[in-house]
Backbone as a printed PyTorch tensor [residue, N CA C, xyz], in Angstrom:
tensor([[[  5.9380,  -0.3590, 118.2470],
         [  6.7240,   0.5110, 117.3870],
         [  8.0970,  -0.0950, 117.2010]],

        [[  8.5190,  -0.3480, 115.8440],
         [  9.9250,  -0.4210, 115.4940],
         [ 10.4080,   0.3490, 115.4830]],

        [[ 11.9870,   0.2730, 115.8350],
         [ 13.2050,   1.1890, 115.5310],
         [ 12.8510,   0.8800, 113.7430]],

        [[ 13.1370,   2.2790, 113.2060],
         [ 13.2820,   2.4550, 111.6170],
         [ 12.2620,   2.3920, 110.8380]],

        [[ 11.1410,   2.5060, 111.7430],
         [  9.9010,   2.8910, 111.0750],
         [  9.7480,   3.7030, 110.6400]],

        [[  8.9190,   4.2020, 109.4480],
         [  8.8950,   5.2710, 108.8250],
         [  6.9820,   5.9590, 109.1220]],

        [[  7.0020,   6.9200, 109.5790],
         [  5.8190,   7.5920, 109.8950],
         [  5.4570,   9.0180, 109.2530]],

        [[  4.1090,   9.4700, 108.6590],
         [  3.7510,  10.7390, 108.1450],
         [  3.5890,  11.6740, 109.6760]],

        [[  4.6780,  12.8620, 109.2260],
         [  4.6740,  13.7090, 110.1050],
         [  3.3570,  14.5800, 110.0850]],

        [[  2.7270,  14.3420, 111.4390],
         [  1.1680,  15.0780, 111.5450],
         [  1.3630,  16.5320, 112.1580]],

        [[  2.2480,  17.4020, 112.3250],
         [  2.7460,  18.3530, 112.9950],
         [  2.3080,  19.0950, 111.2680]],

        [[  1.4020,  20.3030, 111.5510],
         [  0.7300,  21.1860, 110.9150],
         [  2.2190,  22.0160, 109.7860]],

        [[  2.8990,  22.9010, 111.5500],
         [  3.9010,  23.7160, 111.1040],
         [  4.9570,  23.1490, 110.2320]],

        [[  5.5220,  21.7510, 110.5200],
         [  6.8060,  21.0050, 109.7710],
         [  6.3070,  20.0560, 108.8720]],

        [[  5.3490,  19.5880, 108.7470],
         [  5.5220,  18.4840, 107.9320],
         [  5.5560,  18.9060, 106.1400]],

        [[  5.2890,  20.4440, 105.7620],
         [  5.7850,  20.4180, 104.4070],
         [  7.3160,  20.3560, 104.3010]],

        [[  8.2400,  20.9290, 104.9520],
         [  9.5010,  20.4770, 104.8980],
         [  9.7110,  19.5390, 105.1010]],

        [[  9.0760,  18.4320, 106.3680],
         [  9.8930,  17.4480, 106.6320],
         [  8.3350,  16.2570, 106.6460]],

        [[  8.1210,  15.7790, 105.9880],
         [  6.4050,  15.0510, 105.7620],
         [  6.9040,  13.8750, 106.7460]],

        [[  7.8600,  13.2040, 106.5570],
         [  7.9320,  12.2250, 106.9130],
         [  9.4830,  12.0190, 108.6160]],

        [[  8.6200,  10.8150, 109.4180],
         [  9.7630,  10.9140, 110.6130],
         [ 10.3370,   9.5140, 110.7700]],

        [[ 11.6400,   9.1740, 110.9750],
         [ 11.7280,   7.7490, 111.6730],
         [ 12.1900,   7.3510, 112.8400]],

        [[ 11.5780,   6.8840, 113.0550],
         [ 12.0080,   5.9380, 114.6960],
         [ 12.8750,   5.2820, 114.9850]],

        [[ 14.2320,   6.0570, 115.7900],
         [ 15.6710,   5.6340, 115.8790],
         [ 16.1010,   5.4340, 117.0810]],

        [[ 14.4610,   5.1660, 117.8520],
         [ 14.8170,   4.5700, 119.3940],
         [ 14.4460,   3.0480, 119.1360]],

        [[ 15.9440,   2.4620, 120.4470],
         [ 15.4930,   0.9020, 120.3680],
         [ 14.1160,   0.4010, 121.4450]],

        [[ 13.5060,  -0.4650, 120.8520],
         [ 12.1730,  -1.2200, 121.5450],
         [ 12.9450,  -1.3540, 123.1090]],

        [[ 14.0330,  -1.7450, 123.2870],
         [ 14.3800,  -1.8220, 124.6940],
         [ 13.5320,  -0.7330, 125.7960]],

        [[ 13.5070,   0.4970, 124.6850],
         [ 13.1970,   1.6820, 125.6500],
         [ 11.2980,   2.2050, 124.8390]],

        [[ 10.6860,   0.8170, 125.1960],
         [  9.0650,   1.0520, 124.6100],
         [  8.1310,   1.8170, 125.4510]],

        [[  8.7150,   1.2390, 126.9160],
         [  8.0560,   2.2140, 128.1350],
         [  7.9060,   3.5210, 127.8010]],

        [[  8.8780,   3.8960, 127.3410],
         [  8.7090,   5.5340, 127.7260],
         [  7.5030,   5.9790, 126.8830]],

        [[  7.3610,   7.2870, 127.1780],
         [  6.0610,   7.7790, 126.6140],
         [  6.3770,   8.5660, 125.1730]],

        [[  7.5590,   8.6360, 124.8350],
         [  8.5400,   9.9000, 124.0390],
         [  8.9660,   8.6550, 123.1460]],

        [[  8.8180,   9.5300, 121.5010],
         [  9.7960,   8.3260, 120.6580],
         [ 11.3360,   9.5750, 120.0820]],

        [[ 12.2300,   8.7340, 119.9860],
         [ 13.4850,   9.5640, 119.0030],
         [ 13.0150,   9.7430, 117.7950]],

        [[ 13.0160,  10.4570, 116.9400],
         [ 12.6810,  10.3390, 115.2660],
         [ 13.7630,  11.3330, 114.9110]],

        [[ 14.1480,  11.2210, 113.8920],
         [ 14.8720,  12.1150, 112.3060],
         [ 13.7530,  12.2150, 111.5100]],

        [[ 14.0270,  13.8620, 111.1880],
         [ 12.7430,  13.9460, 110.0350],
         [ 13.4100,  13.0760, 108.5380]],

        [[ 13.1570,  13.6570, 107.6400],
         [ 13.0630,  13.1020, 106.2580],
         [ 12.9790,  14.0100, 105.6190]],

        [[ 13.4310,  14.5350, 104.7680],
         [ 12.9100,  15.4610, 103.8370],
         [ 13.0660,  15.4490, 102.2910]],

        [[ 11.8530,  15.5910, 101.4750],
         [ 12.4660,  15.1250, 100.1810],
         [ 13.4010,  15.8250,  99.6510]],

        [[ 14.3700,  14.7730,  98.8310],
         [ 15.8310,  15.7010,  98.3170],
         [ 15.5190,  16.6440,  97.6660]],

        [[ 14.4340,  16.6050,  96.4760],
         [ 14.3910,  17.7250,  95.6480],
         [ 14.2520,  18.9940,  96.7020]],

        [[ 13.5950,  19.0160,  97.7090],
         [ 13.3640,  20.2960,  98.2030],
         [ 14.4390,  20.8700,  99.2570]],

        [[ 15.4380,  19.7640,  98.9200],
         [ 16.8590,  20.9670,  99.7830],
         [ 17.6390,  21.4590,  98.7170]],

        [[ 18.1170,  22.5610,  99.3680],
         [ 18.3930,  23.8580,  98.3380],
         [ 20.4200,  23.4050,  98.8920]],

        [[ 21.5160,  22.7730,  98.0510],
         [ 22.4200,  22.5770,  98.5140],
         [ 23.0450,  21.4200,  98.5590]],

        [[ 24.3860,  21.2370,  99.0750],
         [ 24.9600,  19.8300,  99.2000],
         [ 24.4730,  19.3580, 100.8900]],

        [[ 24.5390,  18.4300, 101.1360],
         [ 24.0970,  17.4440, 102.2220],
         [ 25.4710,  16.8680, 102.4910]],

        [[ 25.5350,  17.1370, 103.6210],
         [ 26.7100,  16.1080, 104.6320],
         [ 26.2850,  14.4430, 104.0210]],

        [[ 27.1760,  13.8260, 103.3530],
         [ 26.7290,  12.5890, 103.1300],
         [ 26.6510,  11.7920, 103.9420]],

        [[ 27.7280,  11.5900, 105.6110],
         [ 27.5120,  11.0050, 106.6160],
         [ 26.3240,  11.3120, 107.6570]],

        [[ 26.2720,  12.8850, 108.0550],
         [ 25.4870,  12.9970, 108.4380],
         [ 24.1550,  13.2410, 108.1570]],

        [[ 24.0810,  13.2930, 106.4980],
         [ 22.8640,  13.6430, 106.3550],
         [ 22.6230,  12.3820, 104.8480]],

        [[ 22.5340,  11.1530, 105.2310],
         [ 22.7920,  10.4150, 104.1930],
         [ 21.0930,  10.7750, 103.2580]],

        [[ 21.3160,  10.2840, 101.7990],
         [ 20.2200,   9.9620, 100.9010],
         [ 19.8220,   8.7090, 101.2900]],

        [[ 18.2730,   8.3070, 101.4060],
         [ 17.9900,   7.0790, 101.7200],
         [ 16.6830,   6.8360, 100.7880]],

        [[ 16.2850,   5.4940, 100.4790],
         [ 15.4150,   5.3200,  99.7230],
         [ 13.7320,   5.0690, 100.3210]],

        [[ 12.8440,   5.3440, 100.1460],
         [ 11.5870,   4.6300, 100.4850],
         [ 10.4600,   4.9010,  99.3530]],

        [[ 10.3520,   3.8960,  99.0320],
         [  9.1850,   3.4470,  98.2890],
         [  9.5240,   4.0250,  96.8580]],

        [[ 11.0310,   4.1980,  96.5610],
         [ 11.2330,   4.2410,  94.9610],
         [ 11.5160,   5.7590,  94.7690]],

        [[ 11.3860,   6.6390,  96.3210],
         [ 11.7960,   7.7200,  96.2700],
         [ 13.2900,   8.0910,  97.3380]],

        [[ 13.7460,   9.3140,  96.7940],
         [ 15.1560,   9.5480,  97.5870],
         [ 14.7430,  10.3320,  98.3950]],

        [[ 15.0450,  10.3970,  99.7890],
         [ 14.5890,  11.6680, 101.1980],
         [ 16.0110,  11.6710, 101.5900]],

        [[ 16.3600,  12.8460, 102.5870],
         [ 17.9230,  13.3240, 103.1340],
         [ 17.1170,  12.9370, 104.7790]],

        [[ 18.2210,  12.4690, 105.1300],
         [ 17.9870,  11.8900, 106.4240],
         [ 18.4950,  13.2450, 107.1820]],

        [[ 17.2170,  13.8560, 108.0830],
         [ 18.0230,  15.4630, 108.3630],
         [ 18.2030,  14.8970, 109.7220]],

        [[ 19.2740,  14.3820, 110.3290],
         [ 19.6780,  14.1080, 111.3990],
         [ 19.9470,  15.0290, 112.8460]],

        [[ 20.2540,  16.3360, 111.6830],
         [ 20.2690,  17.8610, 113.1530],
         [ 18.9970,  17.8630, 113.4230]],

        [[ 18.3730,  17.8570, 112.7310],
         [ 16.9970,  17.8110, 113.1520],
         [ 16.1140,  16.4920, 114.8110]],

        [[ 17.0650,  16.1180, 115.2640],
         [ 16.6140,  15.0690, 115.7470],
         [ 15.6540,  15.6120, 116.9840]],

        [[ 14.8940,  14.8920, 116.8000],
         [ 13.8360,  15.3490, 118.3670],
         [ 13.7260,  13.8290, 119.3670]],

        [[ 12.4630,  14.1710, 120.3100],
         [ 11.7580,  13.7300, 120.7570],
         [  9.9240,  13.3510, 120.6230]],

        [[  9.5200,  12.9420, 120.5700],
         [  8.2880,  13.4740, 120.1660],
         [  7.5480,  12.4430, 121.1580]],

        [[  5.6640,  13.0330, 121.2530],
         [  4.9320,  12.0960, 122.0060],
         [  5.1400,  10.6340, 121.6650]],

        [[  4.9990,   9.6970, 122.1890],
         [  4.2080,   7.9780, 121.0080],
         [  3.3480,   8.2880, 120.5320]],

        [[  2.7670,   8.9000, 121.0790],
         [  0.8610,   9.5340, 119.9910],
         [  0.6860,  10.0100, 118.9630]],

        [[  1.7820,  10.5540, 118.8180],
         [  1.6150,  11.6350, 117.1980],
         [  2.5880,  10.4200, 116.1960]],

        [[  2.5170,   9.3810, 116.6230],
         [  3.1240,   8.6870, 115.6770],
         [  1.5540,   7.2490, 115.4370]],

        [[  1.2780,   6.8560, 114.4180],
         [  0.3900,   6.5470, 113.8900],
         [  0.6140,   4.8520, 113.6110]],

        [[ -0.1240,   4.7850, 112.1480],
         [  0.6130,   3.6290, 111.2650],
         [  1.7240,   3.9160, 110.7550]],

        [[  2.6870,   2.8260, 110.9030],
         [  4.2990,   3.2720, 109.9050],
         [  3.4090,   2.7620, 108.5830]],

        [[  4.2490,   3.7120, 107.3030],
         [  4.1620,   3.4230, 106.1720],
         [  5.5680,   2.7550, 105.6200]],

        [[  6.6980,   2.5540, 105.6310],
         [  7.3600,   1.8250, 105.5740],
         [  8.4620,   2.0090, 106.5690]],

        [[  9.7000,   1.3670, 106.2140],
         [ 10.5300,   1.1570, 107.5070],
         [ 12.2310,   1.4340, 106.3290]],

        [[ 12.8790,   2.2430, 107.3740],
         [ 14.3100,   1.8160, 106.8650],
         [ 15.2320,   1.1060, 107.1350]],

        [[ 15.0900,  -0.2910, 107.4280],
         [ 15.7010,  -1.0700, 108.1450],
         [ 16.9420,  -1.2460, 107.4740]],

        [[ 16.5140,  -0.9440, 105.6740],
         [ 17.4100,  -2.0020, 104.8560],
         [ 18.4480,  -0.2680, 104.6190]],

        [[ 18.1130,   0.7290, 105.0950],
         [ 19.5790,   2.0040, 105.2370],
         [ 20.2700,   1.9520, 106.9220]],

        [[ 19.7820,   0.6940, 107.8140],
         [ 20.2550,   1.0620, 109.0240],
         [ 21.4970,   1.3880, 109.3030]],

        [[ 22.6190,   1.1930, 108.3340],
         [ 23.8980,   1.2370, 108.7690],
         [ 24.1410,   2.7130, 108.1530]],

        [[ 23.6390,   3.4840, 107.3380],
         [ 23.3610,   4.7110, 107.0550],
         [ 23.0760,   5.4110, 108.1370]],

        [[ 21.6050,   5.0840, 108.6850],
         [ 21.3050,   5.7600, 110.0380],
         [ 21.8950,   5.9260, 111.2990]],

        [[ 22.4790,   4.3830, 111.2220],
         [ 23.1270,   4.7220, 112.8990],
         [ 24.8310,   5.0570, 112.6700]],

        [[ 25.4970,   5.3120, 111.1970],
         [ 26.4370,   6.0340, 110.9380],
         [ 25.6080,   7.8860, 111.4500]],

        [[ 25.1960,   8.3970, 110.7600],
         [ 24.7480,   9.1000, 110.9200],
         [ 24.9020,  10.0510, 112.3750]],

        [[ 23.9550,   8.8240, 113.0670],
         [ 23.9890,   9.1600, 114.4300],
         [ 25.0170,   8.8670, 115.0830]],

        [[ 26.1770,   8.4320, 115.2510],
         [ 27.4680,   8.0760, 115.7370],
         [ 28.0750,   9.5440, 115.2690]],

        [[ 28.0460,   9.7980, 113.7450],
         [ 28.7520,  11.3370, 113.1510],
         [ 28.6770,  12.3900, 114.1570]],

        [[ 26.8280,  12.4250, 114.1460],
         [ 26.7970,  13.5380, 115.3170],
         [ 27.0580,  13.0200, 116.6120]],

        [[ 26.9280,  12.7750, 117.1330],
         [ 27.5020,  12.6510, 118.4530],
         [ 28.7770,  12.1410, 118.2780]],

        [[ 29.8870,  11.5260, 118.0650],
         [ 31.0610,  11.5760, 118.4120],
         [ 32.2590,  12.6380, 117.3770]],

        [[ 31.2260,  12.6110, 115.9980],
         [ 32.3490,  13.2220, 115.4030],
         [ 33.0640,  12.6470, 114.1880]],

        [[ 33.0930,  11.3550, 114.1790],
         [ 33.5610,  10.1760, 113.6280],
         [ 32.8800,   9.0970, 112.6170]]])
């Protein structure tokens, strides 16, 4: 598993809000059994303005998703599959993001 992989969320209850998750833990930490992910959610279906730091617009596959960063979990490695693409090329988006929430800045 890459950091910034992009995976279809298989979770019944969330995945019409949030279909898609990415993987914002580094390979350093592959052992564990748990991955970090941010859901995704497509823009059209948020109702509102978006924190642009913390909740940046990002692109995949020719479409725009809001990186919902409050949203951040844990999840099994198992429920994560084949990646369908990766956001490597918004990483400085993402790990802004994640710096926002946690420090503030």
């Amino acid at each position: 598993m890459a950091q910034f992989n992009v995976y279809e969320n298989t979770n019944r209850t969330s995945r019409k809000q949030y279909p898609l998750l990415v993987d914002v833990q580094h390979s350093v930490l592959s052992t564990l059994a748990t991955r970090i992910v941010i859901p995704l959610s497509k823009k059209d279906s948020l109702h509102g303005a978006a924190m642009d730091v913390l909740m940046p617009e990002v692109m995949l596959d020719d479409q725009p998703y809001v990186l919902m960063t409050p949203q951040i979990s844990a999840i099994p490695d198992r429920l994560l599959s084949t990646p369908i693409g990766t956001l490597e090329h918004c990483r400085s988006h993402v790990l802004a993001a994640l710096d926002f929430a946690i420090s503030g800045i």
